[in-house]
C-alpha positions in Angstrom: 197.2 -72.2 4.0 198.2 -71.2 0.6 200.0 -68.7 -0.3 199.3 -66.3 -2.7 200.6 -66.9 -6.4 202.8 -64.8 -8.2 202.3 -64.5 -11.9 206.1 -64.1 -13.8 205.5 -62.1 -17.1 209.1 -62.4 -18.6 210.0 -60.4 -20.9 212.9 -60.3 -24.2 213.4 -56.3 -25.1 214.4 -55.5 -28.2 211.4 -56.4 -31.0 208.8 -57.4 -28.0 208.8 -54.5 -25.5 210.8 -51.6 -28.0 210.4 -52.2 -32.2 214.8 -51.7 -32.6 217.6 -52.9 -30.9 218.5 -50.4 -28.0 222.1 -50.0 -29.2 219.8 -47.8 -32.0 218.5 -45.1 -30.1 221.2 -43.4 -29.5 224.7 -45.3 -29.1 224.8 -46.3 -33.3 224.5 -42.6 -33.8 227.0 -41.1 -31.4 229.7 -43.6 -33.2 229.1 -42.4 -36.1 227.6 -45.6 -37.5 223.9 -45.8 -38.9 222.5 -49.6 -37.8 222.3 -51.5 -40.9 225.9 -50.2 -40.5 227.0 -51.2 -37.1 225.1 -54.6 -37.4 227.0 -55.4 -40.5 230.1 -55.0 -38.7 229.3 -57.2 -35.9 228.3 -60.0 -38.0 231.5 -59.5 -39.7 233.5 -59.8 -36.8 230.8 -63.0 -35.7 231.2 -64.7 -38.8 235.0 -63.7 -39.5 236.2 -65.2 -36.1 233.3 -68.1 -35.9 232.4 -66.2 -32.2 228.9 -65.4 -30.2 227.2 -63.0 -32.0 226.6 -60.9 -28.2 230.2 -60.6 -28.0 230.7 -59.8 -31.2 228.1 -56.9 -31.1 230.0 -56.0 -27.1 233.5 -56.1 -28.6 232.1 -53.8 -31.7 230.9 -50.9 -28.8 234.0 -51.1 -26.7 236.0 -50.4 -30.0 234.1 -48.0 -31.6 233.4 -45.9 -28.5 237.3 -46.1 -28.2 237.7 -45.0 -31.2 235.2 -41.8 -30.9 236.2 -40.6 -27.4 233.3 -41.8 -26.3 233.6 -43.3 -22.1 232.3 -46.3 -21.8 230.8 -45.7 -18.0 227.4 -47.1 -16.7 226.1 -43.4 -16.6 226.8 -43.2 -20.2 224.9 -46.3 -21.2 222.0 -45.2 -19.1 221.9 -42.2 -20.7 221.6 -44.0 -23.9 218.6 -45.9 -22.6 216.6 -42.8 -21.9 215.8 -42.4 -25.4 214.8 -45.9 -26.3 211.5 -46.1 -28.5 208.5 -48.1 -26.8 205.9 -50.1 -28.4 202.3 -48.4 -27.8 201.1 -49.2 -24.6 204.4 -50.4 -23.0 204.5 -47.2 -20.2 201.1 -47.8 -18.9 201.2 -51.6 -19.3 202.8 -52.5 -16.2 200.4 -50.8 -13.4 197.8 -52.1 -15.9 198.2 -55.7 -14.9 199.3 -55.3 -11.2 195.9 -53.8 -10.8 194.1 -56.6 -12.8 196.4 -59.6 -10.5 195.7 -57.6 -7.4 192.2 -57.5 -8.1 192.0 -61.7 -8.4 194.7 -61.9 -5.5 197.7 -63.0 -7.5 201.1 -61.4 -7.3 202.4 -60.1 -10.7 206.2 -59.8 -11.1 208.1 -58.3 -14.0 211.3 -59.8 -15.8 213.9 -58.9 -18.4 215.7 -61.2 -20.2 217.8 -59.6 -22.8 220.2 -60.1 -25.2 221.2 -56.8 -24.6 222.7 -54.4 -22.4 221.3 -54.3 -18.5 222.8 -50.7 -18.6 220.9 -49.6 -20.9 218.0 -51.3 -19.9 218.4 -49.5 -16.8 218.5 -45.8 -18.4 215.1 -46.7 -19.8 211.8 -45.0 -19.0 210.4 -48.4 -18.1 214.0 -49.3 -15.3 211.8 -49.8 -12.4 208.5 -51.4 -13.6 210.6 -54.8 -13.1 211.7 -57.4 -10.4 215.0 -58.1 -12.2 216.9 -57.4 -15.3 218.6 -60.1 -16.8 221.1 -59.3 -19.6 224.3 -58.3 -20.3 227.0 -56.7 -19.4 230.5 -55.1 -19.1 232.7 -55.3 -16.5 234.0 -52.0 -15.0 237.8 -50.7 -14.5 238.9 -48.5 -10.6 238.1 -45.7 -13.2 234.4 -47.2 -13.6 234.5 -47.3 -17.5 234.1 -50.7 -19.1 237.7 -52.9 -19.9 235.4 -56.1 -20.6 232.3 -58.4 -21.1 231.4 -59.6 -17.9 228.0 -61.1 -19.1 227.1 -62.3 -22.4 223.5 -63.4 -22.6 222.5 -65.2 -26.2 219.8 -67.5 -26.8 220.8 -70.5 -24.6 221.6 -68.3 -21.6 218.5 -67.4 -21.4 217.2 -70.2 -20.7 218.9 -70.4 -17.2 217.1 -67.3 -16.0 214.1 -69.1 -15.9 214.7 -71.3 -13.5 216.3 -68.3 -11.2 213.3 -66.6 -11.5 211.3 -69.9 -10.6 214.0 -70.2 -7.5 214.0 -66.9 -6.7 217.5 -66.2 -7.3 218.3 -63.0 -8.8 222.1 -63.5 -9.3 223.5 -63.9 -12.7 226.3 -65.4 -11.1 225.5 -68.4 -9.4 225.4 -71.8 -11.0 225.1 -73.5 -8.0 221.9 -73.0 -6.5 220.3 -72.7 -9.8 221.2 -76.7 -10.0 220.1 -77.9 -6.5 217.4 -80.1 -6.6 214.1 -78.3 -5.0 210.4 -79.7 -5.4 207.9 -78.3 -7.1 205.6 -76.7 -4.5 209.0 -75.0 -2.9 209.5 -73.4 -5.8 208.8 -69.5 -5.6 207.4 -69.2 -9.0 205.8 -72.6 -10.6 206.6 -72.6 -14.6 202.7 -73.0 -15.0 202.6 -69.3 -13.6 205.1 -68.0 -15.7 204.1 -65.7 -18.9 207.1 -65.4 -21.5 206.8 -62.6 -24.2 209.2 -63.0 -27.7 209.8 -61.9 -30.7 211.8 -64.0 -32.8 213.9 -67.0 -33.0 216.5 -66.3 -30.3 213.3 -66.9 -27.9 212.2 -70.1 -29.2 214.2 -71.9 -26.2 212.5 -70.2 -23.7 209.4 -70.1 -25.5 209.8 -74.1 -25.4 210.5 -74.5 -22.0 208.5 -72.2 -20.7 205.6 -74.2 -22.9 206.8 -77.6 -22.0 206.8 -77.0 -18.1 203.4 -75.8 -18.1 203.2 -72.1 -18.7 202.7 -69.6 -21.3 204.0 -68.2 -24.0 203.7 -65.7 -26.5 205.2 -64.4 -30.1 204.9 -60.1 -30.3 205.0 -58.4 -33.6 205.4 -55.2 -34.6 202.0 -54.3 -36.2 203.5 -52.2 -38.4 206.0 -55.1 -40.5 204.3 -57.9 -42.6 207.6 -59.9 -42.3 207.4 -60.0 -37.9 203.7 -60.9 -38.3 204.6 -63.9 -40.4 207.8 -65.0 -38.3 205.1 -64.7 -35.0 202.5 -66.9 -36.8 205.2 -69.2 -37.5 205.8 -69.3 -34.4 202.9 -70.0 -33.0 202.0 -72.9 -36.2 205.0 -74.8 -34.9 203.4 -74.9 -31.4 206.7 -73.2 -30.4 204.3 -70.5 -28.8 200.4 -70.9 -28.1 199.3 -67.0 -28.6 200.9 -65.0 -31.5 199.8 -61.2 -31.0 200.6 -57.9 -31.8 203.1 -56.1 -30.0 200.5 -53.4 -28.3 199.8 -53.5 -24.8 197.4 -50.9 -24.3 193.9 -51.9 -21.7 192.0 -53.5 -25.1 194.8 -55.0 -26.4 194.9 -58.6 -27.0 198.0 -59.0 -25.5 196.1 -57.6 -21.9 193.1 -60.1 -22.6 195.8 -63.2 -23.1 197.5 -62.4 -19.3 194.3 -61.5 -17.6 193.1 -65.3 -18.6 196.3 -66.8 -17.7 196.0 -64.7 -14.6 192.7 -65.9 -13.9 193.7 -69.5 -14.6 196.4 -69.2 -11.9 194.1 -68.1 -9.3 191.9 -71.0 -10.2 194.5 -73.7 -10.1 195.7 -72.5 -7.3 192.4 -72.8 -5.7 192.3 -75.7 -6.7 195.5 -76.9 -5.2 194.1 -75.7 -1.8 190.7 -77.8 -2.2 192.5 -80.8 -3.4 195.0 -80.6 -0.2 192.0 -79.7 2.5 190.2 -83.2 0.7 
């Protein structure tokens, strides 16, 4: 008997599911700091002390929330991710394609994996549409307000959340089981049933892999900026991607006829699969 599939959409945040970075809607401004502002001074401190950009940018909120009275607890952070900007479509998006996979008898699973801030992620209107949020985040004194990094997630990270989610391991912890060997049809998500969504060059890695193992991935743009459009198209000329689309996930979108292909080709290779086995 097979089982039934389950279709991975994976998703980066900032630029593919929201058009800023979600320190913008609402953290930048209660410091004090407008973004081209705030940005500026994490690159500052990146380039000044040749360090991760992601805990340049984590280091810049600790000190500036410090320095503005502002507590750094996970309440607070959520309450910055309540305000967070969506692209059009992104609310409805999710029940959207459950309905389409459960209508063809595949699973469908939803993924972060950010760059940014799980606890803000979590504030967000969209918090429970997914399976997992992978990102970053602090770690949290007896007084519950952050005293550290205790995740930083940049472009390379990322990449090991892929094979989690393959695994089924949702711990950003382990490095163990993430490494044990484990064949392909044991595997509780395939790569060739995984969908990856980007936005720009710190996705190319997972874009790759993601590509190279079989599965599908895909460059959003913000419809509205000339300069995304051409870094997506890039993108997707470089074979680093095989669909670049715009960032709008509304039911005639062509992001929505994109999945509900791949979603139909995973029920048909997995059909396959049984046939092949029963011959």
């Amino acid at each position: 008997m097979v089982k039934q599939p389950i279709a991975a959409l994976i998703y980066d945040f900032d630029g593919t599911l929201s058009p800023g970075n979600m320190q913008e809607f609402g953290f930048i401004q209660a410091v004090g700091k407008t973004a081209p502002e705030f940005w500026q001074m994490s690159d500052n401190i990146a380039i000044g002390q040749d360090a991760s950009n992601v805990l340049a940018y984590m280091k810049l909120m600790f000190d500036e929330a410090r320095a503005n009275g502002i507590p750094l607890r996970k309440s607070s952070f959520q309450r910055f991710g309540k305000d967070i900007v969506l692209f059009e479509g992104v609310r409805e998006w999710f029940s959207l394609v459950n309905r389409y996979g459960e209508s063809r008898g595949v699973k469908v699973e939803h993924y972060i994996n950010s760059s940014g801030l799980k606890e803000i992620i979590e504030g967000s209107p969209i918090a429970g549409e997914f399976k997992h949020i992978f990102a970053g985040s602090f770690l949290y004194d007896e007084n519950g307000e952050a005293e550290w990094p205790g995740l930083a997630v940049d472009y390379t990270a990322k990449t090991q959340f892929l094979f989690k989610i393959s695994k089924g391991i949702f711990s950003s912890r382990d490095n163990k089981e993430v490494n044990d060997s484990m064949s392909d049809d044991k595997k509780r998500v395939p790569f060739p049933n995984m969908i990856y969504f980007g936005d720009g060059e710190t996705d190319v890695p997972c874009m790759k892999i993601v590509g190279m193992f079989g599965g599908h991935s895909i460059a959003v743009y913000n419809p509205e900026s000339e300069s995304k459009r051409a870094s997506a198209l890039k993108l997707k000329r470089q074979g680093r991607v095989a669909f670049a689309t715009p960032a709008v996930y509304t039911a005639d979108s062509k992001a929505f006829k994109i999945v509900c292909a791949i979603i139909d080709k995973i029920k048909a290779d997995t059909e396959l699969q049984r046939l092949t086995r029963s011959c």
